[in-house]
Steps between C-alpha positions, in 0.01 A plus 500: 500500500691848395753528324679806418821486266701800535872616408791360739691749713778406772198565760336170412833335415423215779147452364648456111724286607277272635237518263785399227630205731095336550436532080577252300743726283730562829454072590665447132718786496615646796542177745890582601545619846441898516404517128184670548721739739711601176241488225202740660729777565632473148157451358394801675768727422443412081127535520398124492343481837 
């Protein structure tokens, strides 16, 4: 398997999101309805993603 880690932008927004919502961080964390939605654009614009 390859993996390749690279910086978040808005053009992979959809694929951030979903790799936050199927870790275990985003299972204990972000389990409210659209709170991946509202955390990976945030998390993008500060430089965290």
């Amino acid at each position: 398997m390859d993996i390749r880690i690279e910086k978040g932008t808005r053009q992979y927004l959809n694929d951030c999101e979903e790799a936050l919502l199927n870790s275990e961080l985003g299972r204990k964390y972000f389990t409210g309805a659209g709170a991946g939605k509202m955390a990976v654009p945030e998390g993008i614009e500060q430089g965290n993603l």
